[in-house]
C-alpha positions in Angstrom: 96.2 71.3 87.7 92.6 69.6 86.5 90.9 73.0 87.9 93.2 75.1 86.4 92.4 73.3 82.8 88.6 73.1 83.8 88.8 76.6 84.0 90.6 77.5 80.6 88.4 75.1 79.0 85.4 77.0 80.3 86.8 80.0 79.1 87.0 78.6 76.0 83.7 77.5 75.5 82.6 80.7 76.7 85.0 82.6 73.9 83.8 80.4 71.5 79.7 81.0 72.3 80.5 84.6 72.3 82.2 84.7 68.9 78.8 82.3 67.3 76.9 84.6 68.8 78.5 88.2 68.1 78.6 86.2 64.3 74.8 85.3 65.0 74.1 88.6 64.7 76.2 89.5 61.8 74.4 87.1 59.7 70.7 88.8 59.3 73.1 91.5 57.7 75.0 89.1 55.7 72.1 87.3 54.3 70.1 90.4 53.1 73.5 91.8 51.2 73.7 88.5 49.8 69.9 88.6 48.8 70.5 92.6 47.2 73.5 91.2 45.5 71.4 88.2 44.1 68.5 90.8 43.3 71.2 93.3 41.4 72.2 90.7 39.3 69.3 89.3 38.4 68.0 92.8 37.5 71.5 93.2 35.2 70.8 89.7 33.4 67.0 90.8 32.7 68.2 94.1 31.1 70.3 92.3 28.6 67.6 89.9 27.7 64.9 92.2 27.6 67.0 94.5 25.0 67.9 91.2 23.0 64.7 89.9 22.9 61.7 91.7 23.7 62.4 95.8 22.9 60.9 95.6 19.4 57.6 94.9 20.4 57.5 96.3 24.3 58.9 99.5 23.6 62.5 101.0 24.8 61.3 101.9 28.1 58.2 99.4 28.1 55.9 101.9 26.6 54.5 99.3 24.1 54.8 100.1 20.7 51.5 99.9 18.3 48.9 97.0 19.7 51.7 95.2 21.4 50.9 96.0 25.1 53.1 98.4 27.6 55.2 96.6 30.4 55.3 99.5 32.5 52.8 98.0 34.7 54.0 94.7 34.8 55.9 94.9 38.4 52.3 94.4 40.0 51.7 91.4 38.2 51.9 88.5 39.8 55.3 86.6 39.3 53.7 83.3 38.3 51.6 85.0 36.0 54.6 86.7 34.4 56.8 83.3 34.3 54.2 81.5 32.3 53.2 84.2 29.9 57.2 84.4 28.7 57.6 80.5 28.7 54.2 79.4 26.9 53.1 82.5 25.4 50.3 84.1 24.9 47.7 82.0 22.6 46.1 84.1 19.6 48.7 87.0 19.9 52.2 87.4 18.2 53.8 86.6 22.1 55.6 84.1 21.3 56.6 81.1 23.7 60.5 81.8 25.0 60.5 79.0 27.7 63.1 76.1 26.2 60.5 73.7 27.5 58.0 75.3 25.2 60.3 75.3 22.2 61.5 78.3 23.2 65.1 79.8 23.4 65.6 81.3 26.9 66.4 78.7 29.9 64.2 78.8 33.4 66.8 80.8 35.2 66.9 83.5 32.6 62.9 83.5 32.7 63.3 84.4 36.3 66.2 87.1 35.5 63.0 88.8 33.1 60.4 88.8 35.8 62.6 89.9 38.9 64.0 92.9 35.8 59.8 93.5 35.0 58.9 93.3 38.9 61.9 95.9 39.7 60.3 98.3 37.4 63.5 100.3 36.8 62.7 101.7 32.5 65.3 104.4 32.7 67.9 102.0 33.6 66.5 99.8 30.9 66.5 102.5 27.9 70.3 103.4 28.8 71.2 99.7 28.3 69.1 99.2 25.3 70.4 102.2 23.4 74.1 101.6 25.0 73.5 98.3 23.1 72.3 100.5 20.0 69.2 98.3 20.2 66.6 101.1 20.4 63.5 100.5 18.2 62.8 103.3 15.2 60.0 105.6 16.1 56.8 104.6 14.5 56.3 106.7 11.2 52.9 108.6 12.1 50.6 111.2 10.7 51.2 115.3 11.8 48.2 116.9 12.3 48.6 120.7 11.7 47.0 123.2 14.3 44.7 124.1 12.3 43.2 121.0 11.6 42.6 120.2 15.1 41.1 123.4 15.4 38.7 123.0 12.9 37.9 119.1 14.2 37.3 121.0 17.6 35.0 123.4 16.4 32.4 120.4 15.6 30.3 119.1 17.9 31.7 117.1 20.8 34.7 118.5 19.2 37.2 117.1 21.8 36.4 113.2 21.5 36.6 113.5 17.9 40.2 115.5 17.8 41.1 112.7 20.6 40.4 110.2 18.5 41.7 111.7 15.3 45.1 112.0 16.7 44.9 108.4 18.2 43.9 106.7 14.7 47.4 108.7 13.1 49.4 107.8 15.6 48.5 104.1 16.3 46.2 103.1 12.5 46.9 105.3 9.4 50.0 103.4 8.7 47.6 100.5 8.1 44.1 101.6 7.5 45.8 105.0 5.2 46.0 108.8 6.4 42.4 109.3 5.8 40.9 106.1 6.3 41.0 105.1 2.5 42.8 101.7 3.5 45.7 100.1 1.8 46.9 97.1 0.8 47.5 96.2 4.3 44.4 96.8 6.1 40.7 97.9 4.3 39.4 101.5 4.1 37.4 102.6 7.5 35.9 106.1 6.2 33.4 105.0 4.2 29.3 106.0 4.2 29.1 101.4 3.5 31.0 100.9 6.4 29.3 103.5 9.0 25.6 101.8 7.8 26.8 98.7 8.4 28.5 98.9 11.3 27.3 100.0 14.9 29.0 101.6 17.6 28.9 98.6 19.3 30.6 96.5 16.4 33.2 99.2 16.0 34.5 99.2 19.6 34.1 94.7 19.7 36.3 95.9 16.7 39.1 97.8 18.4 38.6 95.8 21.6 39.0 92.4 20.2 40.6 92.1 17.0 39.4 90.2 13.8 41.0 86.9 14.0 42.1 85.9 10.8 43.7 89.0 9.8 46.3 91.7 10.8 43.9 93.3 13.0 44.8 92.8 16.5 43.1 93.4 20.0 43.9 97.1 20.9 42.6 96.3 24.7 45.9 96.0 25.9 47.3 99.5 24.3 44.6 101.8 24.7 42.0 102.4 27.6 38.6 102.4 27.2 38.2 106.4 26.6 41.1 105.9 23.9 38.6 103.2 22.4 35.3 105.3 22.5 37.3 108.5 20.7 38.5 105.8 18.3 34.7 104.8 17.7 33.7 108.4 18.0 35.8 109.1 14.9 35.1 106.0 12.9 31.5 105.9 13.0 31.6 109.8 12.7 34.2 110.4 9.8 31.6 111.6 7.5 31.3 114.6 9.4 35.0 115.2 9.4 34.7 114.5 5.9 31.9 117.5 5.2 33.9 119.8 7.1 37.4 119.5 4.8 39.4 117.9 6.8 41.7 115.8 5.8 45.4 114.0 7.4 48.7 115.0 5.0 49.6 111.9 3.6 52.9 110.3 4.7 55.3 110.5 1.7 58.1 107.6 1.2 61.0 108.1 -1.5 61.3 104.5 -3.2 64.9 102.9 -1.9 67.4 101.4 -4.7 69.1 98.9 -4.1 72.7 100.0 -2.7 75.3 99.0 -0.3 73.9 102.0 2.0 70.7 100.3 1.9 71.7 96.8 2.7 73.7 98.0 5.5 70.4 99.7 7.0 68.4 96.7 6.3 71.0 95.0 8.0 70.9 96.8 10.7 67.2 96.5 11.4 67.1 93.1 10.9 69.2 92.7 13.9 67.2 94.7 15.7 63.6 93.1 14.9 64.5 90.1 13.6 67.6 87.9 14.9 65.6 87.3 18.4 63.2 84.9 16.6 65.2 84.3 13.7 68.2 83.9 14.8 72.1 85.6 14.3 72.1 86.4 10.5 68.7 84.6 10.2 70.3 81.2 11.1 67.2 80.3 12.7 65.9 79.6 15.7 63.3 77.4 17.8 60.7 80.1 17.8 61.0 80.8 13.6 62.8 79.5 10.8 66.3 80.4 9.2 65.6 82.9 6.6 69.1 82.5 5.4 69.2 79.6 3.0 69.0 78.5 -0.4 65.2 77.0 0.0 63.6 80.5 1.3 65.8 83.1 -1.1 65.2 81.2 -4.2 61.8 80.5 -4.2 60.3 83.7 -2.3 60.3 87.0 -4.5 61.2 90.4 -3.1 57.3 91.1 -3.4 56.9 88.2 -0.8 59.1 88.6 1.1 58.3 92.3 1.7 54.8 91.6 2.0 55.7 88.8 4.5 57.4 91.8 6.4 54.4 93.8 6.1 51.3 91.9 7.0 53.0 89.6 9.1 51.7 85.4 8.9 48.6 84.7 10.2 48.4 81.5 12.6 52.0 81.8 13.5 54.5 84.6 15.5 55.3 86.5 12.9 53.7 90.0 13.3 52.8 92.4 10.8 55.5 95.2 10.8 53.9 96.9 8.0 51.9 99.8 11.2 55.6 100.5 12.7 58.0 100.0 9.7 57.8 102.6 6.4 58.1 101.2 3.3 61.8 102.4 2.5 62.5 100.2 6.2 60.9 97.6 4.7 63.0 97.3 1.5 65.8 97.4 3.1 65.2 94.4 5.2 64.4 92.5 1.8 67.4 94.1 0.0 69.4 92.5 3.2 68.2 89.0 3.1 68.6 89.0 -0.8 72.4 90.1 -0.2 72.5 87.0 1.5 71.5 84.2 -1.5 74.9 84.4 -2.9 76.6 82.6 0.1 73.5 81.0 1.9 73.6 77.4 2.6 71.4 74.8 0.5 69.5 73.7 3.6 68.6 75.5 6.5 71.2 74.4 9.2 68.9 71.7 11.3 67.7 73.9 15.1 68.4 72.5 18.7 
């Protein structure tokens, strides 16, 4: 009888090692599902927080809109890199700090969710959710150039890097800088024979490479590659030419917008798509920039300010100038929107976690 039961026991032992080892073998398989699974959510979570939070400056399909850099090449960064540029910031630009630790309103875990959704690298995926979200940035108002102006720019010589450069400055600076260089209350006139004796070549591209702290000029290194900056330069430092030969950008045409419930419903609407990620649902506030929505702010900053707040952004803090991506009509509607708001805004603004 003890044989007998030595011998079932071995079989059992035996039954048992093969099933821990046939489920040894299973697990390799288990563990990278679970890993894909992990991955595909993480991915999911970064989609929604890129859309809330980071679409109005990186673009749609992180193509970078105006100076604010693409994203599309952000999956060969490294990931610490990544990490710490979301949660601190990035000093002397309008990246704002979004780690909670930094004052910021996104927790470590959804920080990782971003980089793993950056690192995967998957746009298209990432423009379906944003405009399934109805979250899609409007497309920056920009000069057309007709045919036959390009035709004439390339009949000059070195033609090519001056058409280049033409069709980079109204698509990226006439918003700012006017259609034909002649400046604006936003940024200072750039075709002038003053300007092109002062300035060298060499200043003009330290220019368009670095910025001018201080102002509403920012670094165009991160948007534009260094042939985009030399046509830029080409153009600036040769607009006189451009100038003897007739040609000249159409200027961009705005109809002035009255104040209606159409237009507060648009301003509305735009807010929440620029605005709310920094300052907060219905401009409540937030740790990164304060309530807009209050008593304080609406009484005591005209519309003038406030569109011109809009426009040329506050230098020293987050606030970017919207005045290069934004037309004028988008930018009285935003004011008409926060205005709509006086009647019922709190005293205070509500205190921020």
């Amino acid at each position: 009888m003890t044989r007998q039961m030595n011998w079932i026991a071995l079989i059992g032992m035996v039954m048992i090692a093969g099933a821990l080892g046939i489920a040894a073998l299973g697990e390799p398989g288990r563990l990278a599902a679970a890993a894909e699974d992990l991955h595909t959510a993480l991915v999911v979570e970064g989609i929604d927080l890129y859309a809330r939070n980071c679409v109005a400056c990186h673009g749609a399909n992180g193509e970078g809109i105006a100076a604010y850099p693409p994203l599309t090449t952000a999956g060969a960064m490294d990931a610490d890199m990544l990490t710490k540029t979301i949660e601190r910031g990035r000093y002397t630009t309008a990246m704002a700090a979004f780690g909670a630790e930094e004052g910021g309103v996104l927790t470590g875990a959804q920080v990782e969710s971003l980089v793993v959704m950056l690192q995967a690298e998957s746009w298209d995926t990432v423009a379906a959710r944003v405009a399934a979200l109805g979250l899609t940035p409007p497309q920056i108002t920009v000069a057309e150039i007709p045919a036959e102006t390009l035709s004439l720019v390339a009949a000059l010589p070195d033609g090519a890097s001056l058409s280049a450069g033409l069709t980079l400055y109204a698509e990226n600076c006439a918003a700012c800088h006017g259609a034909n260089g002649e400046g604006s209350t936003l940024a200072p006139p750039l075709n002038t024979d003053e300007l092109r004796v002062r300035l060298s070549d060499a200043d003009i591209a330290r220019l368009v490479r670095e910025g001018v702290p201080g102002t509403l000029m920012a670094s165009w290194s991160s948007a534009l590659d260094a042939a985009q900056q030399q046509a830029a330069v080409a153009l600036i430092s040769r607009w006189g030419e451009l100038n003897a030969a007739g040609v000249r950008l159409p200027v961009i045409e705005t109809a002035p917008l009255e104040a209606s419930p159409e237009a507060v419903a648009a301003g509305a609407g735009l807010f929440n798509l620029l605005c709310t990620q920094c300052h907060g649902f219905d401009g409540y506030g937030s740790a990164i920039a304060p309530a807009l929505n209050n008593q304080t702010f609406l009484s005591q900053t005209p519309d003038a300010a406030i569109r011109q707040i809009i426009a040329g952004g506050v230098t020293g803090t987050t606030m970017p100038a919207w005045g290069g991506y934004l037309t004028d009509a988008d930018i009285a509607a935003i004011t008409l929107y926060l205005r709509s708001l006086e009647p019922t805004a709190p005293i205070i603004a509500p205190a921020q976690p």
